[in-house]
N, C-alpha and C positions, 0 to 999 in steps of 0.2 A: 372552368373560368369563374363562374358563379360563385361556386365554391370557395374558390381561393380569395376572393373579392369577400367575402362571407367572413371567413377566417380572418382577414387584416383588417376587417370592420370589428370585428370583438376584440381583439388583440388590440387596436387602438383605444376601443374605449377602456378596458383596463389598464391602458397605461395612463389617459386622464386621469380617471378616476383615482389610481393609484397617487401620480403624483401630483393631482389638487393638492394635497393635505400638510406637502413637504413645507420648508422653511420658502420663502421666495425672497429676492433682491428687490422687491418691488420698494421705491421710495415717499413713504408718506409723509407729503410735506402739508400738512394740513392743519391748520391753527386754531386756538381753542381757547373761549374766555377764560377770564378769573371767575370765579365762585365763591359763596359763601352758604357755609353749612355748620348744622350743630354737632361739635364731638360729641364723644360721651362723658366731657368731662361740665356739659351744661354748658363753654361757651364756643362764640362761629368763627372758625378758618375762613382765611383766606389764603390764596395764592401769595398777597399782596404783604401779608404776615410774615412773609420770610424775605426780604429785601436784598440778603446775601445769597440768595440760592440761584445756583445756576444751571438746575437744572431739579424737576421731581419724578418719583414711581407713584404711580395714579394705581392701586389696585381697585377695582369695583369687587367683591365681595360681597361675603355675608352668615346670619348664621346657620340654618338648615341645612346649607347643600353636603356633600360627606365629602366631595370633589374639596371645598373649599375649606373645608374642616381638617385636610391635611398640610397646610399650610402655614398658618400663625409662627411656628416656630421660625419659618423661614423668610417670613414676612418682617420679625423681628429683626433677624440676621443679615437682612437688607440694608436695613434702618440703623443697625448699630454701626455697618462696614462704610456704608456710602455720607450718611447724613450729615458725617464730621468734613465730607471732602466737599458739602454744599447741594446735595441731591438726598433730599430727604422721601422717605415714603410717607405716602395719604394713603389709608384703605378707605372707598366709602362703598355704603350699602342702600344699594337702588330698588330691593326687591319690593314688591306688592306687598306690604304688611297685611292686605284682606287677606290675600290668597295665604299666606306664609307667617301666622301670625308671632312664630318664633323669630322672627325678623324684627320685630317691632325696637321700637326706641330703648326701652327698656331691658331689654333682654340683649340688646346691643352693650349698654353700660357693665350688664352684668357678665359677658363673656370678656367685655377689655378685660377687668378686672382680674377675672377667674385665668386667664390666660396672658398677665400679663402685659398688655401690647406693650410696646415703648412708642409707640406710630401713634398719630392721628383715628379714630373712626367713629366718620361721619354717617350722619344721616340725609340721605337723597329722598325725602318723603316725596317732592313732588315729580320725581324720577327727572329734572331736569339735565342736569350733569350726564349721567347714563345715555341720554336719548343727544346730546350736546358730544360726549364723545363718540355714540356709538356703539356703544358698550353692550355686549348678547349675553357673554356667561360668568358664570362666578366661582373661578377668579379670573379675570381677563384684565391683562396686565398694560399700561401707556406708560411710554418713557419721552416727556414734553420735556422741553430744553428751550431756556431764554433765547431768543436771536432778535435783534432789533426792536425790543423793547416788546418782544411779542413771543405767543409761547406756541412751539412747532411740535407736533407731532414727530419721534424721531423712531419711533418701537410700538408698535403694537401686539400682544397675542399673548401666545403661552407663557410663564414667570419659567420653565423650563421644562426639561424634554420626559420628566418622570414623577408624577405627583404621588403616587402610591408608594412609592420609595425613596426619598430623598439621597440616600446614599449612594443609588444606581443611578444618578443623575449623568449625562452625556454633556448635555448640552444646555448650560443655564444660559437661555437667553435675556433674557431680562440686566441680568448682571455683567454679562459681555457687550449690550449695547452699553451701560455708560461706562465701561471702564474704558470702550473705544471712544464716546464723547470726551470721557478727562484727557485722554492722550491728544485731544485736537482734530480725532477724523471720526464720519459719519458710520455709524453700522454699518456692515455689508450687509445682514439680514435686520430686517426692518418691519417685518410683518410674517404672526406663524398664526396658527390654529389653535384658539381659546377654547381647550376641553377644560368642560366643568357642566353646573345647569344653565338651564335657561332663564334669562331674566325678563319676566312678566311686567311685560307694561299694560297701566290701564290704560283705555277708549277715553 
């Protein structure tokens, strides 16, 4: 009897553990200021800068991480598909410049360039926004949507289900929560698991 009590005790815990990590229905209704930060074009966004949008992709980002380095292109492809329909992408970059010093301001400017952005990318130097969304890794994706003159949390987590491969892509979640907002109805998934690195906040 032991035994078998023994057995359904592991057997459970792998099945948490296992399906922690899945997509969940969970609904994040949590609301989150305007900001203002410096692009890398020398001047500051705001939210408040785009008056017709009704809705934005928050990516937090950055340059070091190789996690997030497979991305741009499709960060791009975000920004070109959506931004005409009123949901423009912001990438900003929260990381510790001590720690990370390829993060810095400057090397920011020089990767828009080198890589094109057509998006917004700012600098979070005092990591406010990042600690303000919540934000752990990079790239970890927010899909906030206008409601009542106030901006809702509607998607948080992964930009999609395969970052080493763009093409073996399953599941772009990021891009399925707003095509479900343009249609009029809320995501059904609403929250995944942001693989990428860890974002270093100082003390």
């Amino acid at each position: 009897m032991k035994l078998f009590i023994g057995i359904i005790s592991v057997v459970s815990f792998f099945l948490i553990t296992s399906f922690k990590n899945f997509p969940t229905k969970k609904t994040a209704e949590k609301t989150v200021m305007d900001f203002s930060l410096k692009n890398t074009d020398g001047k500051f966004i705001s939210l408040k800068d785009y008056p017709n949008a009704k809705g934005f992709m928050i990516v937090f980002t950055c340059n070091h991480c190789p996690f997030a380095k497979l991305y741009p292109p499709r960060l791009n492809a975000l920004n070109e598909e959506f931004a005409p329909l009123g949901v423009p992408l912001i990438a900003i970059s929260s990381t510790d410049t001590i720690q990370y010093e390829a993060d810095g301001y400057l090397h920011m400017v020089e990767k828009s360039k080198n890589e094109n952005f057509n998006f917004p990318y700012l600098y979070d130097g005092t990591q406010k926004v990042a600690k303000q969304f919540k934000a752990d890794k990079t790239p970890h994706a927010y899909l906030i949507w206008r409601e009542n003159n106030k901006w809702v949390i509607k998607y948080n987590g992964a930009i999609d289900d395969n970052g080493a491969e763009a093409e073996k892509v399953k599941n772009a979640y990021l891009s399925m929560a707003v095509e479900t907002l343009l249609k009029g109805h809320n995501p059904q998934v609403t929250e995944t698991k942001s693989i990428g690195c860890q974002i270093h906040f100082r003390k």
